[in-house]
C-alpha positions in Angstrom: 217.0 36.3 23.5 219.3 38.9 25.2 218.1 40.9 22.4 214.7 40.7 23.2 215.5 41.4 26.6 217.2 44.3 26.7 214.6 45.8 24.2 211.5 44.8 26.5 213.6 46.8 29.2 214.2 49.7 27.7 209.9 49.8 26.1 209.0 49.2 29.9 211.8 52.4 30.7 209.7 54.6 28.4 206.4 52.9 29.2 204.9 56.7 29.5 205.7 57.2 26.2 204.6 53.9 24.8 201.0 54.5 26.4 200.6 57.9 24.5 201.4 56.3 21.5 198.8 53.2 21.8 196.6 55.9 22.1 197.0 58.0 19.3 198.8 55.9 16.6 198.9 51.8 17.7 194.9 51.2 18.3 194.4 51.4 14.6 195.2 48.4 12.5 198.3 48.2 10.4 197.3 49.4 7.1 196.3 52.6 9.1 199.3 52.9 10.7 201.5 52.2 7.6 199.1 55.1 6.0 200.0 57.4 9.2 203.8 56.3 8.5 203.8 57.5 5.1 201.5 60.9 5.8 204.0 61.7 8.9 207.0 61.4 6.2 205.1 63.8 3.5 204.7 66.4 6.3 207.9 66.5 7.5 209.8 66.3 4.8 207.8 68.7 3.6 208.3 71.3 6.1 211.8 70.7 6.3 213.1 70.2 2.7 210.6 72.6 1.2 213.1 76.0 0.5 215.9 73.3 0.4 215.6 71.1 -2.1 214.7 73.2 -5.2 217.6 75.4 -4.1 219.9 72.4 -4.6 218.3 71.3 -7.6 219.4 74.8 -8.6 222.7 74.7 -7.8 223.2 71.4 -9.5 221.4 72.6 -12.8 223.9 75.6 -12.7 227.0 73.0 -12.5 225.3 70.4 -14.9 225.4 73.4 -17.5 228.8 74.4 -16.8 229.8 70.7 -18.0 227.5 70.3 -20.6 229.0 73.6 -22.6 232.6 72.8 -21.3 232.9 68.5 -21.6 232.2 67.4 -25.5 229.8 64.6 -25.4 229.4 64.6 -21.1 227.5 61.4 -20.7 227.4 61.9 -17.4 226.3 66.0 -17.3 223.1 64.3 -20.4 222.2 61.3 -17.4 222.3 64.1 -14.8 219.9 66.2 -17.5 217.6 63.8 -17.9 217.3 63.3 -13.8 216.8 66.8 -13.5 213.8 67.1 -16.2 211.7 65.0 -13.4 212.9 67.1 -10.4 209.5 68.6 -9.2 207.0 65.9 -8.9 205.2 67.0 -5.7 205.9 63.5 -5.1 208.4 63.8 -1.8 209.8 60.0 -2.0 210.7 60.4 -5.9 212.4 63.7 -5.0 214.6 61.6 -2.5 215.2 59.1 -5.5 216.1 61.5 -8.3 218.4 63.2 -5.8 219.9 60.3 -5.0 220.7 59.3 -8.0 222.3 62.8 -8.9 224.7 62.3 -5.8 225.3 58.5 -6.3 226.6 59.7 -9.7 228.3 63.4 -9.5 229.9 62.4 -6.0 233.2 60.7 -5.0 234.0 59.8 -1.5 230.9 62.8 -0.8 233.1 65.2 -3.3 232.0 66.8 -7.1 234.2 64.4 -9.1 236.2 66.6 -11.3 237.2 63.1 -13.8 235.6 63.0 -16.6 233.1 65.9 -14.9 234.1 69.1 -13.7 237.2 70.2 -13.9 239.4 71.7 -11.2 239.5 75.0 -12.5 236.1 75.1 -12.9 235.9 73.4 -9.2 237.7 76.4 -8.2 234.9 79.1 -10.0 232.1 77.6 -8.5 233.4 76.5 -5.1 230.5 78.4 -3.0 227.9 76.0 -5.1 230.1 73.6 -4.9 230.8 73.7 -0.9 226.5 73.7 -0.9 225.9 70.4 -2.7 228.5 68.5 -0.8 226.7 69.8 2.4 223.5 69.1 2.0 224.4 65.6 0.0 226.4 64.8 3.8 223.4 65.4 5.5 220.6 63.7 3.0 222.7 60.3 2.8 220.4 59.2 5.9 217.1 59.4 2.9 218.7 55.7 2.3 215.1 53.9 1.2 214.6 51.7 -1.3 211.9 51.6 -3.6 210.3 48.9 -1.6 209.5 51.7 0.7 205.5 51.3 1.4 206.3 47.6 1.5 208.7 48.5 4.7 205.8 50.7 5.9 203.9 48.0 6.3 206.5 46.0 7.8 207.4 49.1 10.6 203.4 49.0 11.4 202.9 44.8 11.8 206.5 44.8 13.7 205.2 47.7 16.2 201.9 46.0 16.4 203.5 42.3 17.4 206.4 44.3 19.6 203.5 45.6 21.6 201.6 42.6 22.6 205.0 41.5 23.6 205.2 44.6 25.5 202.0 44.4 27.2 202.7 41.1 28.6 205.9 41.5 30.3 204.8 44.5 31.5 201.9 42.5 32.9 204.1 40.1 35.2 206.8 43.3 36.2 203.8 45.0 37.4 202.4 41.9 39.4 205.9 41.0 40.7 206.5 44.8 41.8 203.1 44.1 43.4 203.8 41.2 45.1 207.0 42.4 46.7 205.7 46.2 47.3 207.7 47.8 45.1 208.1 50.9 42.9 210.4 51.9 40.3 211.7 54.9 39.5 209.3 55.5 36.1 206.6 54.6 38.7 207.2 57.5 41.0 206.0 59.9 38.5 203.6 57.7 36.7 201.8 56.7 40.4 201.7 60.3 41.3 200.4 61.0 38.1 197.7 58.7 38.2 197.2 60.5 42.3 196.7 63.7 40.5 193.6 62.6 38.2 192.0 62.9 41.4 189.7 65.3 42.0 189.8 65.1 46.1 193.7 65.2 45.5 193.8 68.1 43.5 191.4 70.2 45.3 193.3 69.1 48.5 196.8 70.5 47.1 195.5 73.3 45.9 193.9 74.8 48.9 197.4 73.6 50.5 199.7 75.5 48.6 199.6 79.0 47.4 202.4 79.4 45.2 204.6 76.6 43.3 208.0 77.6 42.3 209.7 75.5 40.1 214.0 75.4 39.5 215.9 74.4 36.4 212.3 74.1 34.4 214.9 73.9 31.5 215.0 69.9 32.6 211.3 69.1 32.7 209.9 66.1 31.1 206.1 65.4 29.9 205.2 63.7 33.0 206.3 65.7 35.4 204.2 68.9 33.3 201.1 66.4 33.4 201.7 66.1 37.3 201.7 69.5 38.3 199.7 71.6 35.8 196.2 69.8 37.3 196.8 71.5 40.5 197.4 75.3 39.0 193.9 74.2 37.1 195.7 74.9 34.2 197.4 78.1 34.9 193.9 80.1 35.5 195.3 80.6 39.6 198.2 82.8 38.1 200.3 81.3 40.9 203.4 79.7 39.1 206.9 81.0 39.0 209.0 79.1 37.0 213.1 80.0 36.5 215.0 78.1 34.0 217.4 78.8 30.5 216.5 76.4 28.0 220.5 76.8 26.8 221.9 74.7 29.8 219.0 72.1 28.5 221.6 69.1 28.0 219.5 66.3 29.5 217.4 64.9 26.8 218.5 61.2 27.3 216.8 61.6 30.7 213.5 62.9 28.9 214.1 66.8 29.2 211.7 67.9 26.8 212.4 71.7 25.3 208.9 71.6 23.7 207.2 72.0 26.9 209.8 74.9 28.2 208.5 76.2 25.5 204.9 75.3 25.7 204.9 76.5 29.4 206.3 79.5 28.0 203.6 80.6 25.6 200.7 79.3 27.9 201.9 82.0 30.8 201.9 84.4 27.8 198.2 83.0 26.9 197.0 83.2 30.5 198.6 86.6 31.8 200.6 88.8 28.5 204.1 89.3 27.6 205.2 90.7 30.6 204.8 87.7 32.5 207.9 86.3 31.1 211.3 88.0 32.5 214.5 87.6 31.0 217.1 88.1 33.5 220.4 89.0 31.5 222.6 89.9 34.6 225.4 87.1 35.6 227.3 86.8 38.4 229.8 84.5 37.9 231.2 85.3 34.7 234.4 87.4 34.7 234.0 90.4 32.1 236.2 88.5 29.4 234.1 85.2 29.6 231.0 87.1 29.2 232.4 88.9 26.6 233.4 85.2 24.5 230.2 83.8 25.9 228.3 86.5 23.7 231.0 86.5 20.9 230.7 82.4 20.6 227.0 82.4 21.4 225.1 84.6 19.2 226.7 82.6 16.3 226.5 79.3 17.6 222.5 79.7 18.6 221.9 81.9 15.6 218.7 81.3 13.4 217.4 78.8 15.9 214.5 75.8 14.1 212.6 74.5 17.4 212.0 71.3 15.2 215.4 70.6 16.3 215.4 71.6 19.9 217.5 74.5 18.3 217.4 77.9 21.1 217.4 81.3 20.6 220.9 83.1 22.0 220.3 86.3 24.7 223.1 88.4 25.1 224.4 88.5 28.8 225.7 91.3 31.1 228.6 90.8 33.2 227.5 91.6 37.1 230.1 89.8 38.7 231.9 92.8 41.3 235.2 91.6 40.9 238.9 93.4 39.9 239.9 90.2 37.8 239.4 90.3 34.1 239.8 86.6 34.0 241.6 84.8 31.5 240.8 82.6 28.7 243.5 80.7 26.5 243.6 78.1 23.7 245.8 75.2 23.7 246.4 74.4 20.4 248.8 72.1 18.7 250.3 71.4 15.5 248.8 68.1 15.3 252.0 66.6 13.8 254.2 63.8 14.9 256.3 65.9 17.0 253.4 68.1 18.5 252.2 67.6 22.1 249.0 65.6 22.4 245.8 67.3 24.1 246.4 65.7 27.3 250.2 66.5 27.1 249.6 70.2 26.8 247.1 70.3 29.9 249.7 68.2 31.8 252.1 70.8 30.4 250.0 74.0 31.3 249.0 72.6 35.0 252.7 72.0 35.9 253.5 75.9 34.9 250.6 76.7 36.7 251.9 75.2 40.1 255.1 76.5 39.4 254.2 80.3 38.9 252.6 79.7 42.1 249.0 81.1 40.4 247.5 77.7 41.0 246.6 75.1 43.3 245.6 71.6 41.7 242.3 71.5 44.1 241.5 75.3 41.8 241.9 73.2 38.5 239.0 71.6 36.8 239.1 69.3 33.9 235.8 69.0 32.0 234.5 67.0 29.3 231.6 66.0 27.5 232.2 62.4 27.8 233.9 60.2 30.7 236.0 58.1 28.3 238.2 60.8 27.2 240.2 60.8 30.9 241.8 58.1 29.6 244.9 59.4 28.2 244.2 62.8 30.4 245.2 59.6 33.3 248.0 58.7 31.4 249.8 62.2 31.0 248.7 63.4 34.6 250.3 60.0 36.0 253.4 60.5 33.8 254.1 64.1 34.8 253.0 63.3 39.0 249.6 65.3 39.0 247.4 64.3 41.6 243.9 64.1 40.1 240.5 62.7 40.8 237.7 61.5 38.4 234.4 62.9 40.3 232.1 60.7 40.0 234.0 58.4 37.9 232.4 54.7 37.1 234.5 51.4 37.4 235.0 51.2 41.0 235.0 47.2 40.8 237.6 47.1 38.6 239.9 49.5 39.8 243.7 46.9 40.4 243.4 47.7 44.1 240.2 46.6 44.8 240.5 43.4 42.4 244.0 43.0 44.2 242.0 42.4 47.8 239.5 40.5 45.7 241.8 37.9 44.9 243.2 37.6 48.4 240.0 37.5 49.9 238.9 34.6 47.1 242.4 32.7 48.1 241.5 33.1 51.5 237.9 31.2 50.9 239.6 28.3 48.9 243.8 28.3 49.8 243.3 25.6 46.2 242.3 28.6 44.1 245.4 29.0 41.5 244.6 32.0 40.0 244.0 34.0 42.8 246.7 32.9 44.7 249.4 33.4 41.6 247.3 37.6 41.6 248.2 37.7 45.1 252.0 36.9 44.7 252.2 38.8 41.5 250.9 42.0 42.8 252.2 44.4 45.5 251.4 42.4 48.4 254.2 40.2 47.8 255.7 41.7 44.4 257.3 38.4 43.3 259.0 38.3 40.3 258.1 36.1 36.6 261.1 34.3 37.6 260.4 33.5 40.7 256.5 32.2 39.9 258.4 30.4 37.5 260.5 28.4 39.8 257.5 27.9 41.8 255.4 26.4 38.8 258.2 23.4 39.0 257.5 21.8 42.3 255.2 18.8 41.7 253.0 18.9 44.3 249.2 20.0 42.8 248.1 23.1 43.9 250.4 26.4 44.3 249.8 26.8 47.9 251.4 22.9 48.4 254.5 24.0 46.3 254.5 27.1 48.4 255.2 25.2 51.4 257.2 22.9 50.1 260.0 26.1 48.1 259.7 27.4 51.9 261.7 24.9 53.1 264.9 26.1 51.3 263.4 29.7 50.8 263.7 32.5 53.3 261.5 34.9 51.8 258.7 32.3 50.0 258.6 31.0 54.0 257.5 34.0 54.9 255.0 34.8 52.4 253.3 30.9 53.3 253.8 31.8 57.1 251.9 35.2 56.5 249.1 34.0 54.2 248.6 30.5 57.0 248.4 33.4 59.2 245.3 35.4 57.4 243.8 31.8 56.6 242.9 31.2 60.4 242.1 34.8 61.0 239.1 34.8 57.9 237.9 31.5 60.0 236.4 34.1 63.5 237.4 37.9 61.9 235.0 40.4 61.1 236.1 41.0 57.3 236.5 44.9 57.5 238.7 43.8 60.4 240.4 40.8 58.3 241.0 43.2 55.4 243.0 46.0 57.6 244.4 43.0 58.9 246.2 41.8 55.6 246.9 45.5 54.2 249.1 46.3 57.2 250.9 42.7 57.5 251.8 42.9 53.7 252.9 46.7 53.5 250.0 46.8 50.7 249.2 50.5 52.5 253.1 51.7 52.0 253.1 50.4 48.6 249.9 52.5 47.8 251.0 55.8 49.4 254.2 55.9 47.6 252.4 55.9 44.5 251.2 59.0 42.4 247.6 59.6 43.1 247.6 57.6 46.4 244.8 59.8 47.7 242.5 57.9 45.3 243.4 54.4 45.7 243.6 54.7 49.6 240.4 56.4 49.6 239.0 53.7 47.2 240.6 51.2 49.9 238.6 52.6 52.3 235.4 52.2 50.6 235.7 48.9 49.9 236.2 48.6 53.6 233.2 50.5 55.0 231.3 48.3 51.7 232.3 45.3 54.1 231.1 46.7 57.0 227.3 47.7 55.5 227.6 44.1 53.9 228.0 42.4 57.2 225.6 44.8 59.1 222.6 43.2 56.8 222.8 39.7 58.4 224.3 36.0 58.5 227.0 36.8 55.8 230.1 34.8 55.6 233.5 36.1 53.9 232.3 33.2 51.1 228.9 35.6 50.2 231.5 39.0 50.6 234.2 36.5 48.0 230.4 36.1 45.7 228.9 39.7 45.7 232.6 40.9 44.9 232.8 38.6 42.1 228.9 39.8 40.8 230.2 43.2 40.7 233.5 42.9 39.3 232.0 41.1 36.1 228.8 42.5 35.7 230.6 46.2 35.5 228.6 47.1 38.3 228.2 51.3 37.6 229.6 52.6 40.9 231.8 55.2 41.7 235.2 55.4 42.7 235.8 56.7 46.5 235.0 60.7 46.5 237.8 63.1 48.5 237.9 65.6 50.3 237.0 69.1 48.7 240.4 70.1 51.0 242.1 67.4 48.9 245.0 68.8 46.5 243.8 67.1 43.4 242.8 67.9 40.1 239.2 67.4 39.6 238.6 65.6 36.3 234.4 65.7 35.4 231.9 65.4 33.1 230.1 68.9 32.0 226.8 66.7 33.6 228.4 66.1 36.5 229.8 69.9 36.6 226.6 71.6 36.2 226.6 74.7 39.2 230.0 74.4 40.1 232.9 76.9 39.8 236.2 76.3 39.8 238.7 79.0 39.4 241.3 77.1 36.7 239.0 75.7 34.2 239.9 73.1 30.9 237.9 72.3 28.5 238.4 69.1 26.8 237.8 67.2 23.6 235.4 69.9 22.6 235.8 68.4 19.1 234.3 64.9 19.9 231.2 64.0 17.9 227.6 63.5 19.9 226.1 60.3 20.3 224.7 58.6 17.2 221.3 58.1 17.8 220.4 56.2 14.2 217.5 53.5 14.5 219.4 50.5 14.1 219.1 46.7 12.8 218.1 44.6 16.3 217.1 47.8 18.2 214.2 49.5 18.9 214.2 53.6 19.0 210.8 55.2 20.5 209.7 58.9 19.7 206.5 60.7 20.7 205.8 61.7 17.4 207.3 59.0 14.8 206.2 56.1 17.0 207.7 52.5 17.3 211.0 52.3 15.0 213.5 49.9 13.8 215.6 48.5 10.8 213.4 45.8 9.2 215.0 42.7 6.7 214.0 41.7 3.4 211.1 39.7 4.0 212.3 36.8 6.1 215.7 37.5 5.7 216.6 37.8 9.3 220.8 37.2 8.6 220.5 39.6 5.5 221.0 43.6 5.4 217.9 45.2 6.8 216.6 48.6 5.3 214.8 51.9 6.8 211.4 53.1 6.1 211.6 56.6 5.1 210.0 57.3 8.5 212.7 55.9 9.7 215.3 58.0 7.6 213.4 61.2 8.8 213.8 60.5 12.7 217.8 59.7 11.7 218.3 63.1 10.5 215.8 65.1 12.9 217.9 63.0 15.7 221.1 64.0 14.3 220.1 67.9 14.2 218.6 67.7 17.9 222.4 66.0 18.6 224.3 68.6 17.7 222.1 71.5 18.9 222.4 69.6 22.3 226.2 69.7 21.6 226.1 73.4 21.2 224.1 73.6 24.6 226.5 71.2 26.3 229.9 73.7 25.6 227.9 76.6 26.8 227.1 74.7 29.6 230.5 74.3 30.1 231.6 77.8 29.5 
């Protein structure tokens, strides 16, 4: 059921894409669609495998003869033989079995087995052909369908079918709910203004409004946001667009940034106007000489023999502009990657700290960027070993930061003194910093709830008397206190603020402090709400993972500013690392219990044998062809991201 749910959430997400494809694919019934399925896989396969394949059926033939005339009696190279007689059927799904079957038998653990086939010196003479096969046989491993294939055709088109009634039914109550309660959602805001622009009054009233439309970072536009605009430039006739954008910072596909209408756009201003509408602007400004001159280096490699199929851009040489004396500098941090080497975040600890010491450096001049926010953890660890201030920028986890779930739990004592758990968080933790020993002790009073054997130890305890006298104190105060006020309150009565500022990166946790205290103040603002509701919505967030971001500083704030390339985009920082630029890009496979939507391939998922709903489910070769079109677009958008970055 959760399943199901999240799946109907993310189809109602992309309910702009589903729409298209009712239209052109989903009206028919299944056997057409199945039929549309297998014609889609021919054609792309086709147009991708087409030089490929018989170049690797080649290579393999040229190896297969080397061990035929080498190995006496190769049962293996006379199987492989056989398999190669049938190579070139113009049949595109027995060409995926035969060269299956070749791999499944001549490869090891994705290697040429050299037992009891080719030998290592004979490995070593045909290592280029070698290197080839093992390649492509990396890549085509995602061609996993059985022979039941038009069977799971069928399957894909009947599950898309059913998924969609489904769909069209919730979608039916969320859009009478957002109805009833006046409300749009974010898809809504360009699918309602969308709608607006089919309009003829609307258009013709825009139109006459405006008498140029300038568009920035086109690089990011989606399909929707084309179909809203182009109406009211009739199509481009007016000649009055100007569009700027570089489809090499496009890194925001998961968002629906769509390079095939950059491109599109690009050709239709050609159509409408000629080539020297479109104006490539080569001169940078904020690249030192020696960054543009890696930029170029790096570049024209990296973006080199571009296939738009997947998202794949071509690389323009740029020209350093920037009026400056400095050179700049660039550097590699590289280790040895043994036992007694440094780790990555060791050396940038390392480097900073030199940095600050030859006085070329401020931390609040030092950027730390990476593709992904989970790799700051052990960047956190090293910086808070070695004393460096930092600051994840628009870092997630805010509920679940210690500090905030310390005042959590003495908020939560302070709405039921019988609560246990929160009370033993409260002693534990800085407020009170008592000791395992000490809870210990505690634990064997016999009266029921910890608060009772509080006040019974401070009897005969100076210091657990007053702890009891201090928290008595805060429980009469939460009865008539503002909490904002009530929270100040406790943090300055328990030292919590000294213990915070004597801590490496204090500027964070008092600023996140603070947050939760203007949080308080909003909270109350809204109404009737007692510190119980504050205790609740804490509670909400704190489990649910609620996505908000720690408290933000100060640009004047000495820190070290540890971001995402996303987050980075148009900044400039004078000290720059570049982080875990070796991580892999998201996997972006159709998988079993998931649902995967594409504007061209239509509605996929893993289907199971038959019934089999506990037993391995298997790909339709459609299916196989989005996995490795998805896995090329990944890595070009990797490729984007680091020059992003750069």
């Amino acid at each position: 059921r959760l399943i199901l749910s999240k799946q109907l959430k993310y189809l109602i997400s992309n309910r702009s894409i589903l729409n298209s494809l009712n239209e052109r694919i989903y009206f028919q019934n299944e056997t057409k669609i199945a039929n549309n399925f297998n014609e889609l896989f021919i054609k792309y396969y086709r147009k991708i495998f087409e030089d490929k394949v018989p170049t690797v059926f080649n290579q393999i033939k040229k190896i297969n003869q080397v061990v035929l005339h080498s190995v006496r009696n190769s049962q293996l190279a006379e199987e492989i033989e056989k398999i190669l007689g049938d190579e070139f059927t113009n049949e595109a799904h027995k060409e995926v079995f035969n060269l299956n079957q070749i791999f499944e038998k001549i490869l090891t653990n994705g290697k040429v087995r050299t037992q009891n086939y080719l030998s290592k010196n004979l490995r070593e003479e045909y290592f280029s052909e070698i290197e080839e096969i093992e390649m492509f046989s990396s890549e085509f491993r995602v061609f996993d369908f059985d022979e039941n294939y038009l069977e799971s055709e069928s399957q894909l088109a009947e599950f898309g079918v059913s998924i969609l009634n489904l769909f069209d039914e919730s979608l039916n109550r969320y859009e009478l709910k957002k109805l009833q309660m006046r409300y749009l959602d974010f898809e809504d805001l360009l699918l309602v203004t969308k709608d607006l622009l089919k309009r003829e009054d609307v258009i013709s009233a825009l139109a006459a409004r405006y008498q140029y439309f300038m568009i920035d970072e086109y690089q990011d536009t989606n399909e929707t946001q084309y179909n809203i605009f182009i109406p009211i430039l009739d199509y481009l006739k007016r000649g009055n667009l100007f569009i700027v954008g570089d489809e090499k910072q496009c890194i925001y596909m998961f968002r629906g940034a769509d390079l095939d209408i950059f491109n599109k756009t690009k050709n239709d201003i050609k159509d409408a106007s000629d080539e020297n509408s479109l104006l490539n602007l080569p001169h940078s400004f904020r690249l030192s000489p020696k960054l543009t001159l890696l930029t170029n280096k790096l570049f024209s490699r990296l973006f080199d023999n571009p296939n738009t199929l997947y998202n794949e851009v071509e690389y323009n040489e740029m020209i350093c502009a920037r009026d400056t004396s400095e050179d700049g500098e660039i550097e590699f941090l590289i280790s040895e990657m043994d036992e007694s080497s440094d780790s990555e975040s060791e050396l940038i600890a390392k480097k900073i700290i030199v940095l600050k010491q030859e006085e070329r450096s401020e931390y609040k001049d030092i950027a730390i960027l990476s593709r992904k926010r989970k790799s700051f953890t052990e960047i956190e660890k090293a910086f808070i070993k070695y004393k460096i201030p930092y600051l994840i920028f628009g870092g997630k986890g805010f509920f679940q930061r210690q500090e905030i779930y310390d005042l959590f739990n003495y908020l939560s004592f302070l709405v039921n003194p019988n609560n246990d758990a929160a009370l033993i968080g409260i002693l534990r933790s800085p407020f009170f910093s008592i000791s395992d020993t000490e809870l210990f002790e505690l634990s064997l009073e016999n009266e029921g709830s910890y608060f009772h054997k509080l006040e019974v130890i401070s009897l005969r305890n100076q210091k657990m008397m007053k702890i009891f006298d201090l928290l008595n104190k805060h429980l009469q105060l939460s009865k008539t206190m503002q909490i904002s006020l009530l929270i100040r309150n406790i943090l300055m009565d328990t030292g919590y603020w000294v213990v915070l500022s004597s801590k490496n990166n204090s500027v964070q946790f008092i600023s996140n402090i603070e947050k939760l205290i203007n949080l308080a103040n909003e909270f109350t603002s809204k109404g009737l709400r007692t510190l119980f509701d504050f205790v609740n919505y804490l509670e909400e967030a704190i489990n649910s993972s609620e996505d908000e971001s720690q408290a933000s500083l100060l640009s004047t704030d000495n820190v070290v500013r540890l971001m995402t390339i996303h987050a980075s985009k148009g900044l400039e920082f004078p000290v720059v690392f570049l982080i875990d630029s070796n991580s892999t890009g998201m996997d972006d496979k159709v998988k079993a219990k998931d649902i995967s939507i594409d504007k061209t391939f239509g509605i996929l998922t893993k289907i199971p044998n038959g019934e089999d709903y506990f037993g391995k489910y298997h790909s339709a070769p459609v299916v196989c062809l989005y996995n490795y079109i998805s896995q090329k677009k990944s890595i070009a958008e990797l490729k984007r991201l680091l020059y992003v970055g750069i």
